[in-house]
C-alpha positions as CSV (number, residue, x, y, z in Angstrom):
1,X,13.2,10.3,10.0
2,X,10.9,13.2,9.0
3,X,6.9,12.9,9.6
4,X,5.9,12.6,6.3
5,X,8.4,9.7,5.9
6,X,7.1,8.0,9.0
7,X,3.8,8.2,6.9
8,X,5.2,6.6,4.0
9,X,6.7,4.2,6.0
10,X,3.2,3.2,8.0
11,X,1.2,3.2,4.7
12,X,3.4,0.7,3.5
13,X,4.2,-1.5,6.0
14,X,3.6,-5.4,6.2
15,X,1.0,-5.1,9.2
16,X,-1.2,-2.9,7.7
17,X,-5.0,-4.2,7.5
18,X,-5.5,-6.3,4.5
19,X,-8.9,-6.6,2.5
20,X,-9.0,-10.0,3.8
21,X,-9.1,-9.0,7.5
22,X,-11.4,-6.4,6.5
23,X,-13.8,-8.2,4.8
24,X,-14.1,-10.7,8.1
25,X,-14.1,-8.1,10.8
26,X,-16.4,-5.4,9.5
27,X,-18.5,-7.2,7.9
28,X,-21.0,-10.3,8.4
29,X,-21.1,-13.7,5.9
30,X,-18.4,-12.9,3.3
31,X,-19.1,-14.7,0.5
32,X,-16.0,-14.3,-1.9
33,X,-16.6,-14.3,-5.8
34,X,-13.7,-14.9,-7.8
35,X,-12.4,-14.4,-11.4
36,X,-13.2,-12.4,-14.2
37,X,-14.8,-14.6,-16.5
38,X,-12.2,-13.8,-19.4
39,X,-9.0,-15.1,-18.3
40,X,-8.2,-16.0,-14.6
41,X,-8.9,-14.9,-10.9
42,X,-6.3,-12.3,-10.0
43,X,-5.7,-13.2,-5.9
44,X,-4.4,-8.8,-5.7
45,X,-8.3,-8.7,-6.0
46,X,-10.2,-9.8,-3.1
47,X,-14.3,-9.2,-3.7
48,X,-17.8,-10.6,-2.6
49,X,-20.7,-10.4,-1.0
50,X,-21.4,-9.6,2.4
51,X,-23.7,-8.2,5.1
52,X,-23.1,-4.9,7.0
53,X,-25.8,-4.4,9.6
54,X,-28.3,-7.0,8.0
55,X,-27.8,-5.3,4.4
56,X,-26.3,-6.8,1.7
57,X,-23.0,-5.1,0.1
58,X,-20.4,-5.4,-2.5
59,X,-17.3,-5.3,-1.1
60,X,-13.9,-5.4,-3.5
61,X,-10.4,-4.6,-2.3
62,X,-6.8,-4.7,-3.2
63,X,-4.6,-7.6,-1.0
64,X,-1.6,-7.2,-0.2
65,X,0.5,-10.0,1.5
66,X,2.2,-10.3,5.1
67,X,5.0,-12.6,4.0
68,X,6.9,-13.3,0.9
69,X,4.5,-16.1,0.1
70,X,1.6,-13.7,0.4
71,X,3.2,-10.8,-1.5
72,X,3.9,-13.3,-4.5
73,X,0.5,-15.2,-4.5
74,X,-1.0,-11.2,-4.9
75,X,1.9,-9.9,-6.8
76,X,3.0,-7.3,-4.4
77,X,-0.9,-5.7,-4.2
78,X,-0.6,-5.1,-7.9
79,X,-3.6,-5.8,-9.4
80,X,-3.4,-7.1,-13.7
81,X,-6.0,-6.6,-16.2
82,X,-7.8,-10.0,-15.0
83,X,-8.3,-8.0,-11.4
84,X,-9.6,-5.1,-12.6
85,X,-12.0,-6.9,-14.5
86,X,-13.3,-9.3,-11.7
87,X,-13.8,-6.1,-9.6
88,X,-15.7,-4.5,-12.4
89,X,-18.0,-7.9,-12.8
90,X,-18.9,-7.8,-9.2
91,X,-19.7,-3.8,-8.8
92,X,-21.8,-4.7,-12.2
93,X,-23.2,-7.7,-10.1
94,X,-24.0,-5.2,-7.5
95,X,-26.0,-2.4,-9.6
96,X,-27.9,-5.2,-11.0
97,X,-29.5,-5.9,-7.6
98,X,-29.0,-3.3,-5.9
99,X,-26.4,-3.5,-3.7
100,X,-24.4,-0.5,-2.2
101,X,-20.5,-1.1,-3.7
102,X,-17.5,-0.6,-0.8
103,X,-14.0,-0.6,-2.1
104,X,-10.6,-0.7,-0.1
105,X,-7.4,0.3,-1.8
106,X,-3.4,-0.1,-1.1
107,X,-1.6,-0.7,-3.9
108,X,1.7,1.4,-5.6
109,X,-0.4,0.6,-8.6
110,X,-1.3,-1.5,-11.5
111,X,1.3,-4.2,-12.6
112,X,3.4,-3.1,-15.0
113,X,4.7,-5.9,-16.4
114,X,4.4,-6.7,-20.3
115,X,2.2,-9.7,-19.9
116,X,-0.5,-6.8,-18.2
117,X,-0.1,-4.4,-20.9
118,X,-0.5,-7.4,-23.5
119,X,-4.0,-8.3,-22.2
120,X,-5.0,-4.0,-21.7
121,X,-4.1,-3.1,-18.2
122,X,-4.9,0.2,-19.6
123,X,-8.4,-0.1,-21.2
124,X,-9.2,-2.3,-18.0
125,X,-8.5,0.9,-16.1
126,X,-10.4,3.1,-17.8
127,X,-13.2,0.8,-18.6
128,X,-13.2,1.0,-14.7
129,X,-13.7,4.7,-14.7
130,X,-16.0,5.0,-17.3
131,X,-18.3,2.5,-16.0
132,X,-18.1,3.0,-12.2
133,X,-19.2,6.6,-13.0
134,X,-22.6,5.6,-14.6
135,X,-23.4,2.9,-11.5
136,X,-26.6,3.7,-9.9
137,X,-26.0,2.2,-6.5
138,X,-23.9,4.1,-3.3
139,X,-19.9,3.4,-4.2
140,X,-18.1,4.5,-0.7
141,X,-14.1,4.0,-1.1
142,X,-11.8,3.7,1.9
143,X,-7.8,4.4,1.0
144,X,-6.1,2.0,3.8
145,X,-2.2,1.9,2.9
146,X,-0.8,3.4,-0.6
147,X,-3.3,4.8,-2.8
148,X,-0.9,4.9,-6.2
149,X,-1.9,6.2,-9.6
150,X,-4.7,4.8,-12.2
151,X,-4.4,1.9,-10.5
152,X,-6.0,2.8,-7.3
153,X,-8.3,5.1,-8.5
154,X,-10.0,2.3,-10.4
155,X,-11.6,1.6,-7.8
156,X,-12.1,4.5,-6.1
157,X,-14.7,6.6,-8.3
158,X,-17.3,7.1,-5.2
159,X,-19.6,8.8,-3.9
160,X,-17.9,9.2,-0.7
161,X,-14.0,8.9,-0.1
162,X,-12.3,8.2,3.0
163,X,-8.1,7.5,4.1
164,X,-6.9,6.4,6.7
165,X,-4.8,8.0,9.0
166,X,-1.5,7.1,8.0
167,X,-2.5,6.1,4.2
168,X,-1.0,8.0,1.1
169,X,-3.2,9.5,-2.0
170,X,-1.5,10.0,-5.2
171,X,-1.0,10.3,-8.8
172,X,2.5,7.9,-8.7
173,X,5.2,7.3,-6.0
174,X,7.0,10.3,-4.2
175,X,10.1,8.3,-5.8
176,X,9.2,8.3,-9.1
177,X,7.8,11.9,-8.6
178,X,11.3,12.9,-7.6
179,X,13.0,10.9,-10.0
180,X,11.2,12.5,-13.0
181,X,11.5,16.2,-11.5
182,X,14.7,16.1,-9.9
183,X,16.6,12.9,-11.5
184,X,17.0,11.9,-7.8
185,X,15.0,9.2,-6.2
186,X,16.7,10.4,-3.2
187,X,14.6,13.4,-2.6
188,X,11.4,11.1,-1.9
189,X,10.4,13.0,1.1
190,X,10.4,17.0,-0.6
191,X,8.4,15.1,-3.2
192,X,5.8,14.2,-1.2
193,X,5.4,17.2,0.4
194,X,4.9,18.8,-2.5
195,X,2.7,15.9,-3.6
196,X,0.3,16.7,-0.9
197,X,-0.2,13.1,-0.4
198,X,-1.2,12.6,3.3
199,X,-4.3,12.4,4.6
200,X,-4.5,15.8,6.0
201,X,-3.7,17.7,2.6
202,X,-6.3,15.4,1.2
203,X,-8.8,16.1,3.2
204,X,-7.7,19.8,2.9
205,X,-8.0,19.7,-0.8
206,X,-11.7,18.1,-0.4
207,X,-9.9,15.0,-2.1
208,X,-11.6,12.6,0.2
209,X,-14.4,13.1,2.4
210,X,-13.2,11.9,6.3
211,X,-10.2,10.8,7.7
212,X,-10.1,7.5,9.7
213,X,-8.1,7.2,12.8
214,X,-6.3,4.5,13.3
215,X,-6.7,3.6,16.9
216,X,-9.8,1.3,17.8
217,X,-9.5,0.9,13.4
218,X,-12.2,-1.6,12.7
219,X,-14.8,0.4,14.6
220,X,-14.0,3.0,13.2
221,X,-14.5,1.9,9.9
222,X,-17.8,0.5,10.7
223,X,-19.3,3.7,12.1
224,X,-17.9,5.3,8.9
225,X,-19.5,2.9,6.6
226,X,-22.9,3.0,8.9
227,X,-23.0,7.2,8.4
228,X,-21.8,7.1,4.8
229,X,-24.8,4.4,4.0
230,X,-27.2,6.4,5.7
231,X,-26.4,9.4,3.9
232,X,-26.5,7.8,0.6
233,X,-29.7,6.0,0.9
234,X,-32.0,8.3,0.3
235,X,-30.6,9.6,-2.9
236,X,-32.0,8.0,-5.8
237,X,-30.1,6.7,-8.8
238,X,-29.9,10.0,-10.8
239,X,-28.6,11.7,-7.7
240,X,-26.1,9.3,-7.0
241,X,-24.8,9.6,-10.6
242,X,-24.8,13.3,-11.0
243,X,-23.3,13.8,-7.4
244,X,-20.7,11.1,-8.2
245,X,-19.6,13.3,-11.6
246,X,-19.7,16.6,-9.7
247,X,-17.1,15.2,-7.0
248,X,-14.9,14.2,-9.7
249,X,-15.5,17.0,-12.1
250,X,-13.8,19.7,-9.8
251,X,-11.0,18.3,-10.0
């Protein structure tokens, strides 16, 4: 097995941290919030309130399951419409008192099934984009497992961006990259490497911001979030807008 497919193979597998463990472990008093106040509560979404060293946050991820059970209950870490909605409610929620936003993404990417694009997966996406842009609180993002397409980058318009080690970036799979190049699924692995996907071409391409190791992961990811905070605080809420834009923009 090559590296980069060991990579794949890490960002995707079963054990990975899920939101839920995050939300418990690195932070203090998770309060979850749930649905979207249009439809239903989407459980791929997992978002709240909590404290992280006596402050209050937002924090909204993307669950996947550890089990069959799990994966079905979350559809596979697949967020619908309905989930991208909720999120966008409680980042709302958060500007309106002031609350800094953290967001943790694995997912392959948006459902795709016809009952998502019936109810506007893709205007829920890019009512995502359009409106975390123009939020004046902190938005720190941390890719943990598969970072796939529109549908992670929903909720990843930061201020600051961070991957874990073994977690993948990109604008669809390395399959469906090499099946639409190459009419081969087969050549996942030259795809990726050309995809620059891994955390080290990321961080390379000033894509994200830090790379989280993987050993001792929960502290880690507090000490992170603690420096990240810090840095952001003192901006005010024009700053964090037009710094926010300029990240994107040079893309």
């Amino acid at each position: 097995m090559t590296e980069i497919s060991e990579i794949i193979k890490k960002a995707r597998a079963a054990d990975r941290i899920s939101m839920r463990e995050i939300a418990n472990n690195v932070f203090d008093d998770f309060f979850e919030l749930h649905g979207d106040r249009q439809y239903s509560d989407d459980k791929a979404i997992v978002g709240g309130i909590a404290s992280f060293d006596g402050q209050p946050v937002t924090i909204v991820g993307i669950q996947k399951g550890k089990n069959l059970e799990e994966n079905l209950a979350t559809n596979f870490g697949q967020p619908s419409p309905n989930g991208y909605r909720k999120a966008l409610r409680l980042m709302k929620q958060a500007e309106k008192f002031g609350r800094p936003v953290i967001t943790f993404v694995n997912t392959a990417g948006a459902y795709p099934g016809i009952e998502a694009e019936e109810r506007g997966q893709g205007e829920a996406i890019a009512r995502n984009l359009m409106e975390m842009s123009d939020l004046t609180v902190p938005i720190i993002t941390f890719i943990t497992g598969e970072g796939g397409s529109g549908g992670a980058l929903a909720l990843a318009v930061a201020n600051k961006v961070y991957a874990l080690e073994n977690a993948v970036y990109s604008v669809l799979s390395p399959e469906g990259f090499a099946t639409i190049l190459w009419k081969d699924g087969s050549r996942r692995d030259e795809a990726a490497e050309l995809m620059k996907m891994t955390s080290d071409k990321l961080l390379e391409m000033s894509i994200i911001d830090g790379i989280i190791g993987e050993d001792n992961l929960e502290a880690n990811l507090i000490a992170t979030i603690r420096q990240a905070l810090s840095e952001l605080s003192g901006m005010t809420k024009d700053e964090l807008q037009k710094a926010r834009y300029a990240r994107f923009r040079k893309y």
